[in-house]
SELUMVO-615423 format. One record per residue (C-alpha): residue number from 1; residue in three letters; x, y, z. Coordinates in nm, 3 decimals. Example, Ala and Ser with C-alpha at 12.3 -4.5 7.8 and 13.67 -1.06 7.14 Angstrom:
BEGIN
BAPA     k     r        px        py        pz
BAPA     1   Ala     1.230    -0.450     0.780
BAPA     2   Ser     1.367    -0.106     0.714
***
This chain:
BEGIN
BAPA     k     r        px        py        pz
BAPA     1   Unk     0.000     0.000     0.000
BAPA     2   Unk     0.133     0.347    -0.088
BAPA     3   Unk     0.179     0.594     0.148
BAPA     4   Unk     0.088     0.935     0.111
BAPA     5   Unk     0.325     1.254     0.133
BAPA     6   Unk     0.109     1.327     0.461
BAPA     7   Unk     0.161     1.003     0.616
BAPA     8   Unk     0.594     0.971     0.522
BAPA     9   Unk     0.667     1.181     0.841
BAPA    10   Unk     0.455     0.988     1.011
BAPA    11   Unk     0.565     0.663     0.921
BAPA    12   Unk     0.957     0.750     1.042
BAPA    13   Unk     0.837     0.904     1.359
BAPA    14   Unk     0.627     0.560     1.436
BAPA    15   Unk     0.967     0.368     1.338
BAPA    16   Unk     1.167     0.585     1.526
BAPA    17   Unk     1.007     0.534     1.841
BAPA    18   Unk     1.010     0.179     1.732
BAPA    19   Unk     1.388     0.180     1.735
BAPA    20   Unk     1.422     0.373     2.033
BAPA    21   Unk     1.204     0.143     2.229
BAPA    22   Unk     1.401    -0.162     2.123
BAPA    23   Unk     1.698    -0.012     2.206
BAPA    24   Unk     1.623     0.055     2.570
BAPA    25   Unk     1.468    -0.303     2.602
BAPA    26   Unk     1.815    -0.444     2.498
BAPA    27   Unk     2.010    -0.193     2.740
BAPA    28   Unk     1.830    -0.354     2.990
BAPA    29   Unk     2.066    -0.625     2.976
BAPA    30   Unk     2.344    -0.469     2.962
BAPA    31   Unk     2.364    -0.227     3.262
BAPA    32   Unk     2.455    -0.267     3.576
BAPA    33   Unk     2.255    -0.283     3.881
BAPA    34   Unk     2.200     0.011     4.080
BAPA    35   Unk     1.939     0.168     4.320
BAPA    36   Unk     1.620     0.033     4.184
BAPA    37   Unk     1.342     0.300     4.160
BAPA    38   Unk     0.948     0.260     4.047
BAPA    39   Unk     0.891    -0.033     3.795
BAPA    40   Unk     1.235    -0.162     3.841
BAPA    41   Unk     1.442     0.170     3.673
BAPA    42   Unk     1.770     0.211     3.802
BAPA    43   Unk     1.829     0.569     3.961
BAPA    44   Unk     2.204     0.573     3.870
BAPA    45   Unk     2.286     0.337     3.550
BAPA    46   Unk     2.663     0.273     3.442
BAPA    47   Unk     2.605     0.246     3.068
BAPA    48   Unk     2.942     0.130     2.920
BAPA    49   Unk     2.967     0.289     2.573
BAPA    50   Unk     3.098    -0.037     2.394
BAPA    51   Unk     2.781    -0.200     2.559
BAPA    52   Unk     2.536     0.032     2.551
BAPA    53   Unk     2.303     0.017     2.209
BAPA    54   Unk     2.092     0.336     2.288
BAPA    55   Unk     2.469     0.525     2.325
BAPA    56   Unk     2.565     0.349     2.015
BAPA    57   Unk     2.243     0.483     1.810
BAPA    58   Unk     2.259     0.877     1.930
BAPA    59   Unk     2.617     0.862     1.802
BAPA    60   Unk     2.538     0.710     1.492
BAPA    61   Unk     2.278     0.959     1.429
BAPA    62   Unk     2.548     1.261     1.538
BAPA    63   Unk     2.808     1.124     1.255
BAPA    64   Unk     2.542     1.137     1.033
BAPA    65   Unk     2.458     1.505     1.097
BAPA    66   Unk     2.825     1.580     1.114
BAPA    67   Unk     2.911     1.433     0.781
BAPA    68   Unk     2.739     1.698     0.601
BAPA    69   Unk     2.845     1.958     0.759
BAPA    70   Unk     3.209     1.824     0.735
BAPA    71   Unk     3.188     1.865     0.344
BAPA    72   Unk     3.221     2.269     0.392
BAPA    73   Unk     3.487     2.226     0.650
BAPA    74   Unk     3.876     2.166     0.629
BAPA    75   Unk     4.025     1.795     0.648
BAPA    76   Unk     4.203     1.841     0.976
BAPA    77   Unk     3.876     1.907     1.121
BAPA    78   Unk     3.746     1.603     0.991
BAPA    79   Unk     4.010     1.378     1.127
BAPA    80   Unk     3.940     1.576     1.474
BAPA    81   Unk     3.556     1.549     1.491
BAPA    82   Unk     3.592     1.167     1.356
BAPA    83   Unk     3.849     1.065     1.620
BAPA    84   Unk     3.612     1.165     1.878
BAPA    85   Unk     3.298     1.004     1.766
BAPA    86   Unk     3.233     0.578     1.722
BAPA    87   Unk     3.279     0.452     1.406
BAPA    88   Unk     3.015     0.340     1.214
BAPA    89   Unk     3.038    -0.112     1.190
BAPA    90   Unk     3.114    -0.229     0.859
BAPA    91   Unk     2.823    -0.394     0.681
BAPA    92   Unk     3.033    -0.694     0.551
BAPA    93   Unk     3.170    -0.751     0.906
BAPA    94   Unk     2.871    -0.719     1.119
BAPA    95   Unk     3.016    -0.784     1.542
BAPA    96   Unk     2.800    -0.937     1.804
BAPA    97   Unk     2.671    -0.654     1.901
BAPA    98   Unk     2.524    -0.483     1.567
BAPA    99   Unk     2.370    -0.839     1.509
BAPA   100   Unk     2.131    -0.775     1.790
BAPA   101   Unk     1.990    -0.455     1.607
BAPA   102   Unk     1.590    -0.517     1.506
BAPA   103   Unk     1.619    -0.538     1.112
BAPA   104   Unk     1.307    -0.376     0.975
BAPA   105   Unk     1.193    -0.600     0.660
BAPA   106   Unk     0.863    -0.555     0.477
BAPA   107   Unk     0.669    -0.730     0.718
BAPA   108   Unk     0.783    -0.490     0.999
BAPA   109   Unk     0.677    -0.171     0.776
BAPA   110   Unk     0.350    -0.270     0.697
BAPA   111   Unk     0.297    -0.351     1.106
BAPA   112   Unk     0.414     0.004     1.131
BAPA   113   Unk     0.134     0.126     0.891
BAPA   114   Unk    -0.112    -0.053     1.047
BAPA   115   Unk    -0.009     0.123     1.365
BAPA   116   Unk    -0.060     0.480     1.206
BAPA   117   Unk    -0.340     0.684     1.349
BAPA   118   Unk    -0.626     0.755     1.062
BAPA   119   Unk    -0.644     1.035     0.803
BAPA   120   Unk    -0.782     1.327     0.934
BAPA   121   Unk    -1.100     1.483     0.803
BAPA   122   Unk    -0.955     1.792     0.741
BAPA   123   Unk    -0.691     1.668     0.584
BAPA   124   Unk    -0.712     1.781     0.172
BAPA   125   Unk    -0.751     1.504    -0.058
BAPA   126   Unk    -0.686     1.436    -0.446
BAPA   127   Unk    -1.006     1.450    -0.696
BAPA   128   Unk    -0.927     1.098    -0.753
BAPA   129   Unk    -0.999     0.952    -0.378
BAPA   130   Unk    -1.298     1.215    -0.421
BAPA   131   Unk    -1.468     1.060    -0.653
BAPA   132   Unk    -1.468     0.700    -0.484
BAPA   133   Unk    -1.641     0.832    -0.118
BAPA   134   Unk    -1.986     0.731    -0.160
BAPA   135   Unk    -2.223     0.895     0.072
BAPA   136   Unk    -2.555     0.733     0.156
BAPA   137   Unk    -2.824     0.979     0.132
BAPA   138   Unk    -2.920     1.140     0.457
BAPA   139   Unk    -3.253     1.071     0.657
BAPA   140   Unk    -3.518     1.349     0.567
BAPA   141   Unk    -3.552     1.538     0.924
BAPA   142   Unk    -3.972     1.534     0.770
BAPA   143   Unk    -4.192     1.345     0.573
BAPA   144   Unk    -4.530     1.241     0.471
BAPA   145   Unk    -4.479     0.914     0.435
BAPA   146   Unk    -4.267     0.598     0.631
BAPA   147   Unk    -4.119     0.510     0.305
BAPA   148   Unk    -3.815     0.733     0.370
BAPA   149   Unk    -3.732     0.540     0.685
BAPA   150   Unk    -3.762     0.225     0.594
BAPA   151   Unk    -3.452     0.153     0.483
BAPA   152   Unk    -3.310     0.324     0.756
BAPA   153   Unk    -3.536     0.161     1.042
BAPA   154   Unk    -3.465    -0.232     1.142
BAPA   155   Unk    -3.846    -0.147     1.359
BAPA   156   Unk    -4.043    -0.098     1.074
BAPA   157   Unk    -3.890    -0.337     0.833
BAPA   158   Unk    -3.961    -0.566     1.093
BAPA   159   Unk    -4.317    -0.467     1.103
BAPA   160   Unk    -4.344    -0.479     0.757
BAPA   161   Unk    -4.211    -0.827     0.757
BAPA   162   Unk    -4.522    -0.899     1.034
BAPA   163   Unk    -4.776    -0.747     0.728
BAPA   164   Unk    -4.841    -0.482     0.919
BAPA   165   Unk    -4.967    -0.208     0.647
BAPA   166   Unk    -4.742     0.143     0.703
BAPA   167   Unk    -4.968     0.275     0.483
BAPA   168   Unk    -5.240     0.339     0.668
BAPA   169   Unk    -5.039     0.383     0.973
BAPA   170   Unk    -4.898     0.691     0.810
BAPA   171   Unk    -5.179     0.856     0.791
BAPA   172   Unk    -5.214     0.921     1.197
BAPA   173   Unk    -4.903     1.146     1.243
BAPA   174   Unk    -4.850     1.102     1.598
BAPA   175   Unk    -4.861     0.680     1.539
BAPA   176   Unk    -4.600     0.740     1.262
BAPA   177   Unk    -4.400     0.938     1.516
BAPA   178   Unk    -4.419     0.700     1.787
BAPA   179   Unk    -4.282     0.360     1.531
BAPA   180   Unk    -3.964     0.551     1.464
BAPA   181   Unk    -3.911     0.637     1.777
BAPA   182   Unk    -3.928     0.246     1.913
BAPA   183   Unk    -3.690    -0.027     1.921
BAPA   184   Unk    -3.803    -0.389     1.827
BAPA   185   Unk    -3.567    -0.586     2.112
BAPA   186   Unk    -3.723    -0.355     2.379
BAPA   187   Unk    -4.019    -0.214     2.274
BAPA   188   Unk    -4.211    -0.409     2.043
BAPA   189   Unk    -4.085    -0.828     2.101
BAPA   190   Unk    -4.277    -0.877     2.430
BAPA   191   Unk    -4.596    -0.710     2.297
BAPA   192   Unk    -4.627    -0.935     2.015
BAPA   193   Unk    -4.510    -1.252     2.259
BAPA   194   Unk    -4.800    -1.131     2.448
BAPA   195   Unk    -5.034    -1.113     2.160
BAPA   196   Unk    -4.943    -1.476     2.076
BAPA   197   Unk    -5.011    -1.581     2.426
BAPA   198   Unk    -5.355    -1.436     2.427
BAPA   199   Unk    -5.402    -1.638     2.113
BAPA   200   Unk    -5.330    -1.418     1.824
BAPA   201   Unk    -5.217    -1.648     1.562
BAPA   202   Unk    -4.852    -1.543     1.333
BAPA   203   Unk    -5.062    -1.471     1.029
BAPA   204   Unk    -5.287    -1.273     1.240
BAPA   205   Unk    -5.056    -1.016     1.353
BAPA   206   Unk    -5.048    -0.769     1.070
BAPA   207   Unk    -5.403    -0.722     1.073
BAPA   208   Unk    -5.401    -0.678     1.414
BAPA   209   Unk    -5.137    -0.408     1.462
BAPA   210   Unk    -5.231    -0.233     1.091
BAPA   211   Unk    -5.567    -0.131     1.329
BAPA   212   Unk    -5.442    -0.128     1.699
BAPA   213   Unk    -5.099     0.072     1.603
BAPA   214   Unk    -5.165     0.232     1.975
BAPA   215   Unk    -5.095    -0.082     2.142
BAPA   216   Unk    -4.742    -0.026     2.171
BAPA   217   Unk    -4.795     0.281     2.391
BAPA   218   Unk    -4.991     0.027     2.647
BAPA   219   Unk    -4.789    -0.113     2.942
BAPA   220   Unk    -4.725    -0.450     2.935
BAPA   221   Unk    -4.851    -0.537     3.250
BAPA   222   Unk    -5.177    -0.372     3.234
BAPA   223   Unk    -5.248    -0.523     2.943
BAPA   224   Unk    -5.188    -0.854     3.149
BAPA   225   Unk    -5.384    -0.735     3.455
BAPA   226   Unk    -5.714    -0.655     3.166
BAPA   227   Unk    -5.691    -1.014     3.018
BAPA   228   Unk    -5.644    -1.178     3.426
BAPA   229   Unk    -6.017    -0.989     3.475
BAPA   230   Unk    -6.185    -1.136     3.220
BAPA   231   Unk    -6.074    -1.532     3.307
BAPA   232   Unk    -6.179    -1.405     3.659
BAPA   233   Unk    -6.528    -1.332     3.494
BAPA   234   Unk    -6.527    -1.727     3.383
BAPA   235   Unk    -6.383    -1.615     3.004
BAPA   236   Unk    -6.209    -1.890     2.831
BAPA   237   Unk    -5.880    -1.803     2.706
BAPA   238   Unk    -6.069    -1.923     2.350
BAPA   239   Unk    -6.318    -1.668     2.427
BAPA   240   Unk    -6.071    -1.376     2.485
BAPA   241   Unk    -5.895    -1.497     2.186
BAPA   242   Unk    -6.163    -1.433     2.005
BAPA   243   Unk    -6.281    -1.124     2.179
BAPA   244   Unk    -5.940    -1.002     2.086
BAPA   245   Unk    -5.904    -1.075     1.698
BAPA   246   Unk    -6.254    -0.946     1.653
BAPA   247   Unk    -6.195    -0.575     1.873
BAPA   248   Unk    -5.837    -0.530     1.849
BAPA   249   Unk    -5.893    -0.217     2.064
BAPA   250   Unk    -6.015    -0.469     2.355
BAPA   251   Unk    -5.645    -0.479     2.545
BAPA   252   Unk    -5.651    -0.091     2.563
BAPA   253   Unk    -5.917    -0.025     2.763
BAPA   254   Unk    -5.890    -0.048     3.161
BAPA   255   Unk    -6.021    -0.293     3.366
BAPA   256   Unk    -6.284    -0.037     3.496
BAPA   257   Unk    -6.438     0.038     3.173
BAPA   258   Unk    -6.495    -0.356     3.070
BAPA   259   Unk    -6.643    -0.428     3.437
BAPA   260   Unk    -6.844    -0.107     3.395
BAPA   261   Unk    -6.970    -0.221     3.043
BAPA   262   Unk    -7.035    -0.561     3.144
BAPA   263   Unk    -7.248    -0.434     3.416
BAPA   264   Unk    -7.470    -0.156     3.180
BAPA   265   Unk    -7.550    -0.452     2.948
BAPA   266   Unk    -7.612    -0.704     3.217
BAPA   267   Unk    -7.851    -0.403     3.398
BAPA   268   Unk    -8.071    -0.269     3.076
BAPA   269   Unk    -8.134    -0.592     2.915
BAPA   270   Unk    -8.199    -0.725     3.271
BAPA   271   Unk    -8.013    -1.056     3.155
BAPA   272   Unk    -7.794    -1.345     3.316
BAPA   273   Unk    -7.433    -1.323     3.390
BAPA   274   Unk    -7.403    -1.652     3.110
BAPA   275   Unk    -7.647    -1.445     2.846
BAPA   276   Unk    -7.409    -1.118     2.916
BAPA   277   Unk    -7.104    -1.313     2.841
BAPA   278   Unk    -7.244    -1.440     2.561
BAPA   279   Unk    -7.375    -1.142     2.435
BAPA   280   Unk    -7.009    -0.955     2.409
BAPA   281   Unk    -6.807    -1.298     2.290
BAPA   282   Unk    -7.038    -1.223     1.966
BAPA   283   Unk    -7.002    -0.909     1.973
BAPA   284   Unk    -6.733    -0.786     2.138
BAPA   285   Unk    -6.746    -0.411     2.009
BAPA   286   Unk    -7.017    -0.387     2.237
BAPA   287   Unk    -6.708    -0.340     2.536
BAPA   288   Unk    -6.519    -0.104     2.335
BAPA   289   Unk    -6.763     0.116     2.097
BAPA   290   Unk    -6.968     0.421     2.237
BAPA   291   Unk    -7.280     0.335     2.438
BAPA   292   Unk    -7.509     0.647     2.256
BAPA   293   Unk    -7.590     0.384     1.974
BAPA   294   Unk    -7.719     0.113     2.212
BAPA   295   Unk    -7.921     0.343     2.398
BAPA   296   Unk    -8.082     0.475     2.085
BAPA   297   Unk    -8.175     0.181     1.935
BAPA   298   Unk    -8.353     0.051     2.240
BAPA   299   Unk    -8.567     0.320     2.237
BAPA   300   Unk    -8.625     0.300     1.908
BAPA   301   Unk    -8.705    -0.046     1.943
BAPA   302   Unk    -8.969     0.023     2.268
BAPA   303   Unk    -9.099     0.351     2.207
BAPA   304   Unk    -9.106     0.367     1.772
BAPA   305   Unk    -9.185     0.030     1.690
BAPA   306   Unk    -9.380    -0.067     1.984
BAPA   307   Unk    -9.158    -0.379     2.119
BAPA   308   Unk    -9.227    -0.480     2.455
BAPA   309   Unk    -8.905    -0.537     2.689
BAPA   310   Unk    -8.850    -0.932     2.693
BAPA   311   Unk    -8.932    -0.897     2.328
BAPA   312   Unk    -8.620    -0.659     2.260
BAPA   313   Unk    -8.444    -0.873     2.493
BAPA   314   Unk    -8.489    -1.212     2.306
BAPA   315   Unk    -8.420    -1.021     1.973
BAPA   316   Unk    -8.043    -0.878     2.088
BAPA   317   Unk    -7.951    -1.227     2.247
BAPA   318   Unk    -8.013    -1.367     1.876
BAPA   319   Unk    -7.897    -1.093     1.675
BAPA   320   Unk    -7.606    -0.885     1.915
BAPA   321   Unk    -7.550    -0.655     1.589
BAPA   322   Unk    -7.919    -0.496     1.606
BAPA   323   Unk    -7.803    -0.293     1.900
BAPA   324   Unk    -7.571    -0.093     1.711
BAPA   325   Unk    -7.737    -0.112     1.343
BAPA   326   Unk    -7.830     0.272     1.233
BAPA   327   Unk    -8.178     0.376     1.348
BAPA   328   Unk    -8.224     0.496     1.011
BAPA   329   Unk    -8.199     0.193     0.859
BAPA   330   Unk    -8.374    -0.007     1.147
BAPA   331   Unk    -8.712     0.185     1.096
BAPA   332   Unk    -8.673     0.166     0.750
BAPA   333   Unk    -8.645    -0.204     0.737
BAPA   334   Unk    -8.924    -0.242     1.001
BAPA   335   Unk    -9.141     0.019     0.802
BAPA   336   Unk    -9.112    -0.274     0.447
BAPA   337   Unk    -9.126    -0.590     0.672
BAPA   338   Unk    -9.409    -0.512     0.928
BAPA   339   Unk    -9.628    -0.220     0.678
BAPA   340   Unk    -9.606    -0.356     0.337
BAPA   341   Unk    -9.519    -0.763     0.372
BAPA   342   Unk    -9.708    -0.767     0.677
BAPA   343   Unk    -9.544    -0.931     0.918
BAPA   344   Unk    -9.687    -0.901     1.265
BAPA   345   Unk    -9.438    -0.823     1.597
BAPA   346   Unk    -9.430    -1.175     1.716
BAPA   347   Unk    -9.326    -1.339     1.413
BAPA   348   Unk    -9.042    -1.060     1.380
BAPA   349   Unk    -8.944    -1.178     1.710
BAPA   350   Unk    -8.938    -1.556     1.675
BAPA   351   Unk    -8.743    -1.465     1.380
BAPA   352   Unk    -8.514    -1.122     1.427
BAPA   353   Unk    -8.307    -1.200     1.099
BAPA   354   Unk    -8.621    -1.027     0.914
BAPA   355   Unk    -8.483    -0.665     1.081
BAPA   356   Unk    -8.083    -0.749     0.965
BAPA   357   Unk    -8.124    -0.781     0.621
BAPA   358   Unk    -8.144    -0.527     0.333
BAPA   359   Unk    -8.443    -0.509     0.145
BAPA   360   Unk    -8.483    -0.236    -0.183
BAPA   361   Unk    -8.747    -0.027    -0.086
***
């Protein structure tokens, strides 16, 4: 690998120190013992010069800054200045000691280079290493849709993976907000453990979070403590399965609110505890929808149509849906069944399917 004219000083420093730090391991064995400070350094060493490689290198590197310098000078200053430093050792006669000096082969420089510190990013460099950087394009800070993050977000191509349809999740801002900001290890894995505990099958689980996104802001264990309430009300953990897949919004709603809604519908429609649970495993919107519709429609039922109680109460056991159909539609249906085909009120009863179909008028 070629090395740049930024990183050539760098590279001799690195070997330098190199050097200099072999050289004072090997002169480690070669001085003499003396008072022994922290780490085992001697306060006072006796370096002999014939001995001593760190000696040996400092004059080596003087006779090579003198020999320049002795160009411009006269040759009886040359003799003088040589006598007093340590020859160099000849190359064809290499003594004991040179033979201990660390030779620095090819495999030695490239441990070097792999020892230099990294390019700086200020550091200016040539149009041709320009042009290879590849950048990957940065994350929009905003955005209309969760395309953008997609690729950028292990969460949501997780989610994805699950069917879940981003699409529609998209279109509620603060949900949109609230995926990107979640992890799947810590966030999102027990929920959907959880869900597959209640009973939510694998395939299941897109559909189920593409409508009940909110989930993930639920805590864990009150979601627990709301599925413990309804065993303790004698629901299977079938029958909260279902309950679940068919009102996804079930888990989010206190413990409270279902006992509260379990008693209003066990209270107006005067009926058993086994009739009420049966009532909202068919229809278990009935725990999570608004109560204005069901209060409607049972005076509709009494007051408009002229039902007697234990009639309206036979009808809803049969049919769960006919407390929440429209009132437009219910009086319109009644209005073409009971007016023009003539059907009296206890055959209507006996057979409440007549009031959940859709007849052209």
């Amino acid at each position: 690998m070629a090395l740049s004219a930024q990183q050539i000083p760098r590279w001799f420093n690195s070997v330098k120190l190199r050097s200099l730090i072999n050289a004072a391991q090997l002169t480690k064995h070669f001085t003499r013992p003396g008072r022994t400070l922290l780490h085992g350094f001697s306060a006072q060493p006796q370096m002999s010069s014939d001995n001593c490689f760190l000696q040996w290198g400092f004059k080596t590197y003087k006779t090579s800054s003198l020999w320049n310098s002795s160009q411009t000078t006269s040759s009886s200053s040359q003799e003088n200045n040589s006598a007093q430093i340590t020859p160099l050792p000849s190359v064809n006669e290499p003594s004991e000691k040179t033979q201990k000096i660390p030779s620095f082969d090819s495999e030695v420089f490239l441990e070097e280079l792999d020892d230099l510190p990294p390019l700086s990013p200020m550091q200016p460099i040539s149009e041709e290493e320009a042009i290879q950087i590849t950048a990957a394009p940065p994350l929009p800070p905003s955005s209309f849709t969760l395309r953008d993050y997609v690729d950028h977000s292990e969460t949501l191509q997780k989610l994805v993976l699950l069917g879940v349809d981003l699409s529609r999740i998209e279109k509620h801002p603060d949900a949109a907000n609230l995926l990107l900001r979640l992890d799947f290890e810590e966030d999102i894995k027990q929920i959907l453990l959880f869900l597959k505990d209640v009973g939510i099958e694998d395939n299941q689980l897109g559909a189920f979070l593409t409508k009940n996104y909110a989930i993930f802001s639920e805590d864990l264990e009150n979601m627990k403590t709301r599925v413990a309430y309804l065993h303790s009300k004698n629901f299977s953990k079938a029958d909260v399965a279902q309950m679940v897949r068919k009102a996804p919004f079930l888990l989010n709603f206190s413990v409270e609110r279902l006992d509260n809604r379990l008693g209003f519908f066990q209270k107006e429609l005067q009926l058993s505890v086994k009739k009420t649970r049966d009532l909202v495993i068919r229809l278990p919107r009935l725990l999570t929808g608004s109560l204005e519709p069901v209060k409607e429609n049972m005076k509709v039922y009494h007051l408009e149509l002229g039902f007697k109680h234990n009639e309206i109460q036979h009808m809803v056991t049969k049919i769960p849906k006919m407390l929440t159909a429209s009132k437009r539609k219910l009086t319109e249906t009644f209005d073409y069944v009971h007016n023009v085909m003539s059907i009296p009120h206890h055959i209507i009863v006996k057979f409440p399917q007549f009031l959940n179909r859709n007849y052209r008028i």
